[in-house]
C-alpha positions in Angstrom: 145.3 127.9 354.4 144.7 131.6 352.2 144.1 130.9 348.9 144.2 133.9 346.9 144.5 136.2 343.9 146.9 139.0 343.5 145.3 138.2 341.1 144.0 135.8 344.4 144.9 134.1 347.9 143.7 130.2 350.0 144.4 130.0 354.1 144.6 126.2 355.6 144.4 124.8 358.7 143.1 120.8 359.3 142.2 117.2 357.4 139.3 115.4 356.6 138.0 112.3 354.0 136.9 113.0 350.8 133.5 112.7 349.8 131.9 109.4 348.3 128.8 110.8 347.0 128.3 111.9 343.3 126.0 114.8 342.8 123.7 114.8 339.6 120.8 117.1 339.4 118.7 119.6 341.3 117.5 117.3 344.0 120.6 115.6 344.6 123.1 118.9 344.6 120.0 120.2 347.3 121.3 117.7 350.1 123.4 118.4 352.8 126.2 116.1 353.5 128.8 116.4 356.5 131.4 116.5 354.0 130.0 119.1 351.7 132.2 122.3 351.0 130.0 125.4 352.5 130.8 128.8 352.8 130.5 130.5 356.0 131.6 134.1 355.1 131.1 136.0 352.1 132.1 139.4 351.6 133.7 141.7 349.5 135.3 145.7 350.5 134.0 148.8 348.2 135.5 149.1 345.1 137.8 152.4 343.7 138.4 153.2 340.5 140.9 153.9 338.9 143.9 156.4 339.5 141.3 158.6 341.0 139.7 156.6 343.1 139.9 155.5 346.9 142.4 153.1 346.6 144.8 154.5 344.3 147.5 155.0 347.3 146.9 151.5 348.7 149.1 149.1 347.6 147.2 145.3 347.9 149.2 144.0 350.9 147.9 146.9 353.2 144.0 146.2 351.6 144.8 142.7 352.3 146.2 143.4 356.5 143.0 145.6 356.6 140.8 143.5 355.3 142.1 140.6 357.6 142.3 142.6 360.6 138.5 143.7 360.3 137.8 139.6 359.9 139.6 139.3 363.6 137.7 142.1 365.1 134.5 140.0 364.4 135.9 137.1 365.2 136.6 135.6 361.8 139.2 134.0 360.1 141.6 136.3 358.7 144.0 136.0 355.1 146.4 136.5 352.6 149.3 137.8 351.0 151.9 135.8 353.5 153.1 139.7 354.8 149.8 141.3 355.2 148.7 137.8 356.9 151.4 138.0 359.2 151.1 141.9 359.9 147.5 140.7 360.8 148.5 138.7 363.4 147.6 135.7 361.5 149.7 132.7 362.7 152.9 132.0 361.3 151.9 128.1 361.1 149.1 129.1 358.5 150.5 128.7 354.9 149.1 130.3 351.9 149.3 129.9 348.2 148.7 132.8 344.9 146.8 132.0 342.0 146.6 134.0 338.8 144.7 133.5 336.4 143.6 136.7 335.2 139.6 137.6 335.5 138.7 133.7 336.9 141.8 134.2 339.9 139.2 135.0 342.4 136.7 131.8 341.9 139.9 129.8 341.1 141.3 130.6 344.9 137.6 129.6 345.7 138.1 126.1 343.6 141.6 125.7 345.2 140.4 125.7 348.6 137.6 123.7 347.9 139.5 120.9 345.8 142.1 121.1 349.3 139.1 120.4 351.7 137.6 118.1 350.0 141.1 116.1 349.1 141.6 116.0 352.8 144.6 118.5 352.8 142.8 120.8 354.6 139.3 121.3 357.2 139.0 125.3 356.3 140.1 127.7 353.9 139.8 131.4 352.9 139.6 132.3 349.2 140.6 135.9 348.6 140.4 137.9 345.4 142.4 141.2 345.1 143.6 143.5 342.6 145.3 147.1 342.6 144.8 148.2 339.2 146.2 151.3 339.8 149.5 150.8 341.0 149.7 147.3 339.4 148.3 147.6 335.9 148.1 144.1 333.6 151.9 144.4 332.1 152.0 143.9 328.0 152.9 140.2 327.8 155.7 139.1 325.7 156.7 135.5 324.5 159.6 134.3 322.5 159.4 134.4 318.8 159.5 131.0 317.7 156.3 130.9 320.2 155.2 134.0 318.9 155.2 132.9 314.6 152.0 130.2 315.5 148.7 133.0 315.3 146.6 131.2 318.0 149.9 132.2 320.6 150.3 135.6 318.9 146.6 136.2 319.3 147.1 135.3 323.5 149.2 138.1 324.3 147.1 140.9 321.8 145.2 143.5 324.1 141.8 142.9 325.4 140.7 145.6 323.5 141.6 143.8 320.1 139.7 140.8 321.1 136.3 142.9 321.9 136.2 144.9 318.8 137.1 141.4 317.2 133.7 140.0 319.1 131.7 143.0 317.5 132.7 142.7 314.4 132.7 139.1 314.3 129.1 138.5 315.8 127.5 141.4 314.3 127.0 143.2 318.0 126.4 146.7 316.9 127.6 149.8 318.8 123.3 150.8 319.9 123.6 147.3 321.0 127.0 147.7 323.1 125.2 150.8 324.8 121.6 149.2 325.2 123.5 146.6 327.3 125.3 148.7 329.1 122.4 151.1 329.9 121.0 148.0 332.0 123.8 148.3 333.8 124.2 151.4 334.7 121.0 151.4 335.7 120.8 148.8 338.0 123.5 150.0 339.7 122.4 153.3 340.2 119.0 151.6 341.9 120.5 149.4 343.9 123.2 151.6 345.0 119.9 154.0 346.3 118.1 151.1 348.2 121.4 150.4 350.4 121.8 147.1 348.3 125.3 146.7 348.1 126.2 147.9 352.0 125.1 144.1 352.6 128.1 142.7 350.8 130.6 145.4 351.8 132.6 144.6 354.8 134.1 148.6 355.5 138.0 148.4 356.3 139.8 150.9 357.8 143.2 152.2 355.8 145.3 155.5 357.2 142.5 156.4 359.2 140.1 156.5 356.8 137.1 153.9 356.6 135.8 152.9 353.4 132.7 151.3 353.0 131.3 152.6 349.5 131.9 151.7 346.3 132.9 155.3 344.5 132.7 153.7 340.9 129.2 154.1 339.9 128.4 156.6 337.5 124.8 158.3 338.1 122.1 159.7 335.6 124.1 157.3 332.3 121.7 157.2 329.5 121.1 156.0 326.1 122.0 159.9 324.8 125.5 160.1 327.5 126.5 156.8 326.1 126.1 157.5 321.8 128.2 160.9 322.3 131.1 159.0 323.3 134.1 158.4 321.5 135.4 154.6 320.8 138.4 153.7 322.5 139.8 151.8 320.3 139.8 153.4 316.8 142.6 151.3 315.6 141.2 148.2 315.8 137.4 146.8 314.5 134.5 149.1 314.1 135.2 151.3 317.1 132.6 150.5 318.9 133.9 150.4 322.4 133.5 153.3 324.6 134.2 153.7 328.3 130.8 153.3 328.7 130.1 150.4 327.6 133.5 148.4 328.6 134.4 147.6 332.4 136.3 150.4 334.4 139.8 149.3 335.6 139.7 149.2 339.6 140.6 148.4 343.2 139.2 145.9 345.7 139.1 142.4 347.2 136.8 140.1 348.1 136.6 137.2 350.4 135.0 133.5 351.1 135.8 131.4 354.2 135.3 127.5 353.0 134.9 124.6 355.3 133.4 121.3 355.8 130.0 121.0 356.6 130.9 118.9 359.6 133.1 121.2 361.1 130.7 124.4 360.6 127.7 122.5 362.5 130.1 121.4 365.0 131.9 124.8 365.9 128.4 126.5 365.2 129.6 128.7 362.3 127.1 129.6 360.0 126.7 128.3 356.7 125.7 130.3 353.9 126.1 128.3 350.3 127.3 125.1 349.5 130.0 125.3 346.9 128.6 122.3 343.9 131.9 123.1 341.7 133.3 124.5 338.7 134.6 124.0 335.2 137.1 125.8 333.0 137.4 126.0 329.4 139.5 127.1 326.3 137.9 129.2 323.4 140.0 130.7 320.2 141.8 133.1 321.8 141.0 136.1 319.5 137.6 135.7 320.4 137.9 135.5 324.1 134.9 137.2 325.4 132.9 134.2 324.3 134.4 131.9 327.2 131.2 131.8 328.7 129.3 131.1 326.4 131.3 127.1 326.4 131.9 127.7 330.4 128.3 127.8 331.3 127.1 124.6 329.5 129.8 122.4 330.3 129.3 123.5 334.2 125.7 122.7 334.2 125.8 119.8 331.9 128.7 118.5 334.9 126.2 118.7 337.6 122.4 117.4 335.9 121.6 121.0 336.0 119.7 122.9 333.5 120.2 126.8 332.5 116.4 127.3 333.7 116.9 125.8 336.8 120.2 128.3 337.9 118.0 131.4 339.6 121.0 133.7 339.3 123.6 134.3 337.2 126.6 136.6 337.5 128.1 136.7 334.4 131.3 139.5 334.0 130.9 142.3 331.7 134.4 142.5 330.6 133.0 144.6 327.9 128.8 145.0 326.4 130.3 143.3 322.7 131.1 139.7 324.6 128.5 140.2 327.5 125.1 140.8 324.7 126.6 138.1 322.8 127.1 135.7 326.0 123.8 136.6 327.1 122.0 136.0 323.3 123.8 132.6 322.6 123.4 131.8 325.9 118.8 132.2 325.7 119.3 133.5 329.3 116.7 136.0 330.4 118.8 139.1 330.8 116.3 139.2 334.2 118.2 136.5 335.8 122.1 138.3 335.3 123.8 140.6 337.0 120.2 141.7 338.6 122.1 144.8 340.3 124.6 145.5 337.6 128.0 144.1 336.6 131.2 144.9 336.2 130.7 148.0 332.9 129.5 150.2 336.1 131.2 148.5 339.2 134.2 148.0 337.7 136.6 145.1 337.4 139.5 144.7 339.4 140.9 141.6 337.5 141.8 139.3 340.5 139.0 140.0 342.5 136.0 139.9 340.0 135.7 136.1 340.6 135.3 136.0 344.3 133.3 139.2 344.2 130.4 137.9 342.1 130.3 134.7 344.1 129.3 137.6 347.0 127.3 139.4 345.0 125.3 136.5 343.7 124.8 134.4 347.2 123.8 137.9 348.5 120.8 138.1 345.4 119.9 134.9 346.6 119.1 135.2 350.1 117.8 138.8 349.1 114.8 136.6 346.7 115.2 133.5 349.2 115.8 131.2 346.0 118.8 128.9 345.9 120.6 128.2 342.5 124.2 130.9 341.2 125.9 130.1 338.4 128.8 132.7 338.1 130.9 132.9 335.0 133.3 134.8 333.3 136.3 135.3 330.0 139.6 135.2 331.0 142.5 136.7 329.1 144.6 134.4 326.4 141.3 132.8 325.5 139.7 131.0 328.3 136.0 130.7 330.3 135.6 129.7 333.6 132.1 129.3 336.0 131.1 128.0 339.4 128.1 126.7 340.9 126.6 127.3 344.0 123.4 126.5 346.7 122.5 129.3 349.1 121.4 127.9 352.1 120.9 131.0 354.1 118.2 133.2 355.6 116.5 135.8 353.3 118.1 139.0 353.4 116.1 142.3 353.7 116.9 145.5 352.4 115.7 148.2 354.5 114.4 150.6 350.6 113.6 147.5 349.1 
């Protein structure tokens, strides 16, 4: 089965029994069962930004063949989009199924997949996030007007812009605040872009010829003096104090897990990076949006005995610094524990694949610091939160400049 997210894509082949065993707690979400959902693959391609960048000719079915075409050169499991699965050579027995739901598609084609293997539907999976921002920007939505006279339902469809400068002015998140956040960020980036960091996540794809294997979205040498000179986006709505420095960059790119049981990795000697624990979703006043994660995250942990100090990552989107400094305040997370190699204000955020790309990002942090706890999280558009938990369970990765 693909599973995946144009905004997102699940691939299925094979049935199994569901499992019997609740999980409560750090001990108990530590053991390994033979019907535990594990990842065996993580990986994301380079990111493009916007109009400019080097995606903006590549519509997402031919990222999609690529990307599935570099999977079967190493011998992996390929995915979705049912054309570019096809053009792939993937077998025309192997269904798929599209998920959109905004910023969360990508760990919602993660949770699909999942809830299929473990509800016996299916042995194996692949969860694809993928987004071309460029040639498929987020159309204005519209909605009948009897829908449209109730505010909550107006508010859904306003732009994301609204609801950011609503968050700012609402919480009190000043502008040197929006930009100190961001400055983190930026920053981060920038290192870990120099010590070779994110070539561990990147799978390169060939398209036209070309290979790409970098993100090209980073901005180098942003400081706290680049950021104050410039000019709010959004002068209509607020206290104008988003900037396109301190809001995520519209962008290209997809990312990728394969899913299967634990049984069937040990038995066909696959190997097993995370277990996936599970998820929750949630709905927050939809003016305020940016918050989501700030009811996501709780209800996640509070599902699994977990507490916030006990999660040893978080990747946690930066739709834009207002929500993100608020998130992280209300939240009492140390900002040391998010997004330790930036987030999505320098990446960028390619709406359907930001889920599945921090679930790469974060399970890579892990085995980089050898710990074994992500919590990833994000807003979603019309007023929602969504966030995932998972266990690494692989080797320690070692950057060569670390």
């Amino acid at each position: 089965m693909l599973a995946s997210t144009f905004r997102s894509r699940v691939f299925v082949p094979a049935m199994r029994t569901m499992s019997t065993h609740t999980t409560q707690g750090l001990a108990a979400i530590l053991e390994k069962h033979p019907d535990d959902v594990v990842i065996t693959f993580a990986k994301r391609t380079a990111m493009g930004k916007n109009r400019k960048g080097q995606f903006k000719d590549t519509p997402v079915d031919e990222m999609m063949q690529a990307l599935y075409k570099e999977l079967a050169i190493h011998h992996l499991l390929p995915m979705p989009l049912r054309a570019a699965a096809l053009a792939a050579g993937i077998p025309h027995e192997v269904p798929i199924s599209t998920v959109n739901r905004l910023c969360a598609s990508g760990l919602m084609a993660i949770r699909n997949v999942a809830h299929a293997i473990k509800s016996r539907e299916i042995s194996l999976g692949v969860a694809v996030g993928v987004e071309n921002m460029t040639l498929n920007a987020r159309p204005t939505p519209t909605i009948a007007e009897a829908v449209d006279n109730n505010s909550q339902a107006h508010d859904c469809i306003q732009p994301m812009g609204w609801t950011a400068e609503l968050v700012a002015q609402t919480y009190k998140v000043s502008r040197t605040k929006q930009d100190e956040y961001a400055l983190i960020s930026h920053t981060r980036a920038n290192q870990a872009l120099a010590k070779g960091i994110f070539a561990e996540e990147i799978i390169p794809i060939e398209i036209r010829g070309s290979v790409i294997s970098a993100d090209d979205t980073i901005r180098p040498g942003v400081t706290m003096e680049s950021l104050a000179a410039l000019k709010p986006v959004f002068p209509d709505w607020g206290e104008n104090t988003t900037t396109a420095g301190n809001a995520s960059g519209i962008g290209d790119g997809a990312a990728l897990c394969i899913l299967t049981t634990r049984e069937r990795a040990r038995a066909e000697s696959m190997d097993i990076l995370a277990k996936w624990v599970g998820s929750a979703v949630v709905g927050v006043e939809p003016r305020y949006m940016g918050i989501g994660p700030v009811v996501a995250i709780p209800k996640v942990l509070s599902q699994f005995g977990l507490s916030k100090e006990e999660v040893d990552i978080y990747e946690i989107n930066e739709a834009f610094a207002s929500q993100f400094a608020y998130c992280v305040e209300e939240l009492g997370i140390p900002i040391s524990k998010i997004n330790p190699n930036g987030g999505a204000i320098t990446l960028t955020h390619p709406l359907g694949m930001t889920g599945a790309r921090q679930v790469v990002t974060g399970l890579a942090e892990l085995r980089r610091r050898n710990k074994k706890i992500l919590c990833t999280s994000m807003c979603v558009g019309s007023g929602m939160g969504a966030a995932g938990v998972f266990v690494n369970e692989a080797q320690p990765l070692h950057s060569a400049k670390l």
